[in-house]
N, C-alpha and C positions, 0 to 999 in steps of 0.2 A: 564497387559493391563487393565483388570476390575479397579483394584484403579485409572488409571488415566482417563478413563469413568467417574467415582467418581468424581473424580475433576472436568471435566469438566460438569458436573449435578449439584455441589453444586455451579459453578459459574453461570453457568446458571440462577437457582434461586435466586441468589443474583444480579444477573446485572436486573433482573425483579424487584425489589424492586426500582431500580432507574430509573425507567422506565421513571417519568417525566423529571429527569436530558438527559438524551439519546433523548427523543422526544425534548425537548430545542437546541442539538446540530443537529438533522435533521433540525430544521426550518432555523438554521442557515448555515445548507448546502443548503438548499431548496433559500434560499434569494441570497448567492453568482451566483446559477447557475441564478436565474433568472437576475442578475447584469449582470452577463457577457454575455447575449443574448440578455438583450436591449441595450447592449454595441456594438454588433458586427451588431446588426440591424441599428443602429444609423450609422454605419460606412459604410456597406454596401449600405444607402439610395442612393446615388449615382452612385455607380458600380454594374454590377452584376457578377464581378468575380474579388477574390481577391487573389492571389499568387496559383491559381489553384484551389479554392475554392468557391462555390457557395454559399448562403446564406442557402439555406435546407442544405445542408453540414456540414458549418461549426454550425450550430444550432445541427445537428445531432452531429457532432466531440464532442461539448461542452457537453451536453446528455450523450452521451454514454461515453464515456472517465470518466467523474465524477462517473457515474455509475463504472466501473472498480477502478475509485481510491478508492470509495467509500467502494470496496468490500478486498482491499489488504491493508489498512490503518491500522493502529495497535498503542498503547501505549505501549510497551512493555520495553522500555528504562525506561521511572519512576519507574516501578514496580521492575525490574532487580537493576539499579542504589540504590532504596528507601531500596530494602532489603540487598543489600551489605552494606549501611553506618550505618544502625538502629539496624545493629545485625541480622535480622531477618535468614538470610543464613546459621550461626550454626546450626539452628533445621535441616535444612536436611543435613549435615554433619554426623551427630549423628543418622542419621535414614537409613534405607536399600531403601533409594528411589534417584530417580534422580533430581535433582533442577533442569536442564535441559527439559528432562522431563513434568515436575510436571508443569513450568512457561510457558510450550507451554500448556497445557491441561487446567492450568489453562485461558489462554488470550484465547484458543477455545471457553472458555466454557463465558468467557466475552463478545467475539468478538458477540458471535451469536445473542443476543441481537439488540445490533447497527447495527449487519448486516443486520437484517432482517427489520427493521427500515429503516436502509439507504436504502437498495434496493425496499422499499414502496414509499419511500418521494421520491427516484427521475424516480420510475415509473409514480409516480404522474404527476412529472413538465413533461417529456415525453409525457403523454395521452394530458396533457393541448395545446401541442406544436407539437400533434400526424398529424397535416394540414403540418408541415415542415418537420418531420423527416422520416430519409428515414429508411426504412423496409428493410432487407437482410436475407434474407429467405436459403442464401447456406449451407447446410449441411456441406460442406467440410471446407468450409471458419468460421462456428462458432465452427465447432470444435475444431480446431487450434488455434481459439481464448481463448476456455475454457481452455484447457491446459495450453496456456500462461498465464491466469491469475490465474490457481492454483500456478505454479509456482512463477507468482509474488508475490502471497501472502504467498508463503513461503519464498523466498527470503527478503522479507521487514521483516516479522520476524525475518528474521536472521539477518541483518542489525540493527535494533534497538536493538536486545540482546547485540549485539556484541558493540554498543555504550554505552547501558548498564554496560556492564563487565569495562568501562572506569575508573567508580567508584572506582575500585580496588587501583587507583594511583591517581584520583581527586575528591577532596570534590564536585564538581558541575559540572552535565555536561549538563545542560538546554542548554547553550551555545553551547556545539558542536550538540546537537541533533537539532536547531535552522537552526545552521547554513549547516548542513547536510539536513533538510527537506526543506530547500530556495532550493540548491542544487538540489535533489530530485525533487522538482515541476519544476524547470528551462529546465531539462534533461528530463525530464518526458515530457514534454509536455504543464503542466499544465497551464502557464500562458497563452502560445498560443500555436498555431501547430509549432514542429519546422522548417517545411518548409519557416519558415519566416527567418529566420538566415540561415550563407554563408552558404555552404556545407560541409564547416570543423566541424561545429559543429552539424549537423546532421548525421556528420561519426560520431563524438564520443560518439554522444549518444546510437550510436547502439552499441556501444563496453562495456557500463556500463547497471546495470541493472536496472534502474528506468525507461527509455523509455518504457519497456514492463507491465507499469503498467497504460498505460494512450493514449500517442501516438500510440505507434508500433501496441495494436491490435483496436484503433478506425482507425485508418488508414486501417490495414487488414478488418473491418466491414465495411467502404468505397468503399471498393477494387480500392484504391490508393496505393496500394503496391498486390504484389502475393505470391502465397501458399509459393512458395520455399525462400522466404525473411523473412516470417514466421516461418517455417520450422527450419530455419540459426536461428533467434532469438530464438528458444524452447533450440538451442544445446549451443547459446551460455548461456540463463539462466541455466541449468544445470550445465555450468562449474563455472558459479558465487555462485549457491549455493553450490558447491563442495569447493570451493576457503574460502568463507566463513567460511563456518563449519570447515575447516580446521584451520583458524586464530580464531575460535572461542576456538577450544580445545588447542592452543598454549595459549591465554590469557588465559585461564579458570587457565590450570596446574598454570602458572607464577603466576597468581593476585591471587591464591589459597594459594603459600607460604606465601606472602605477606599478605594475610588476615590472617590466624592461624600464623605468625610471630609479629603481635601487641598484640597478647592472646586475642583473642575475642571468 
């Protein structure tokens, strides 16, 4: 355990050195949220209620929701992908540690950085925006929320590891991690609430696990949905990262032969 503390301590100090690259990528999260609240303001001029949604609402949905993507977001496919093609993968082969492991401790120790970034810039636009958005003060209701978004942030890690490990059998996976994150935002929420589409596809989003990083608990921070819908989302994210980790150690063993079968 202490070495992979280590890890996550030396990346720590190194995601600090690029501290101006990271504040470049808040301003430009900072610029989307405020795009898409003169967006939904401009739409809203005329109504004041749109597919169940009030203008403080959906200004609050947009807020809070980014905030949660903001917090469960990850690169971990480059780095997974970058080290299987470059060689870099044998050094922990040959060593008594886990690459496993080692590339979660390390993106912890990355993540925290941007994390603590992200969760400033968009407390920011929040305060700026603090006359609209709604305050929910329930104990019960942000607990369930925290949970869901520990889990979605592990969950998302696992998801991009697991696109990661792709490497193993294609030279480039820019393309599926692309067309997995369009995906991901779609189901998520992120474009809009999915209350805006039939009902088919707000069944299915509650059946995969991206909804719980964006929609499912801005909606529970709303209390447009109830504890026990909540609740039902915690057990199905559990089974998603049970699911996961399970196809992740199938592909590990396979693209394992495959890698020490070219002699790398």
């Amino acid at each position: 355990m202490k070495k992979y503390l280590t890890v996550i301590n030396v990346y720590w100090q190194r995601a600090l050195t690029y501290r101006s690259t990271v504040f470049a990528y808040r301003v430009g999260e900072m610029a989307e949220v405020l795009i898409l609240i003169l967006m939904w303001s401009s739409i809203y001029d005329k109504q004041d209620v749109i597919k169940g949604f009030t203008l403080p609402e959906m200004i609050t949905y947009v807020l809070i929701g980014n905030l949660f993507n903001a917090i469960t977001r990850n690169f971990l496919t480059h780095i997974v992908a970058s080290d299987i093609k470059e060689g870099r993968l044998s050094t922990f082969l040959l060593q008594p540690i886990s690459y496993f492991n080692f590339i979660l401790s390390r993106e912890l120790g990355r993540l925290s950085v941007a994390f603590l970034m992200s969760i400033s810039s968009q407390v920011i636009v929040i305060l700026f925006f603090l006359s609209k958005f709604i305050l929910n003060s329930d104990i019960i209701y942000l607990s369930v929320i925290l949970l869901m978004i520990i889990l979605a942030f592990v969950s998302e890690l696992l998801i991009s590891y697991l696109i990661g490990l792709i490497a193993f059998w294609a030279d480039e996976v820019d393309g599926i991690f692309t067309t997995v994150d369009r995906l991901r935002k779609f189901f998520s929420g992120g474009y809009f609430p999915l209350n805006f589409l039939p009902p088919i596809f707000v069944t299915a989003s509650f059946s995969l696990p991206f909804a719980y990083s964006f929609f499912v608990p801005a909606q529970l921070y709303l209390k447009k949905i109830d504890i026990s819908a909540g609740i039902r989302g915690i057990f199905i994210q559990l089974i998603w990262i049970a699911l996961l980790y399970g196809i992740i150690r199938l592909l590990w063993r396979r693209g394992l032969k495959k890698y020490e079968g070219v002699g790398i």
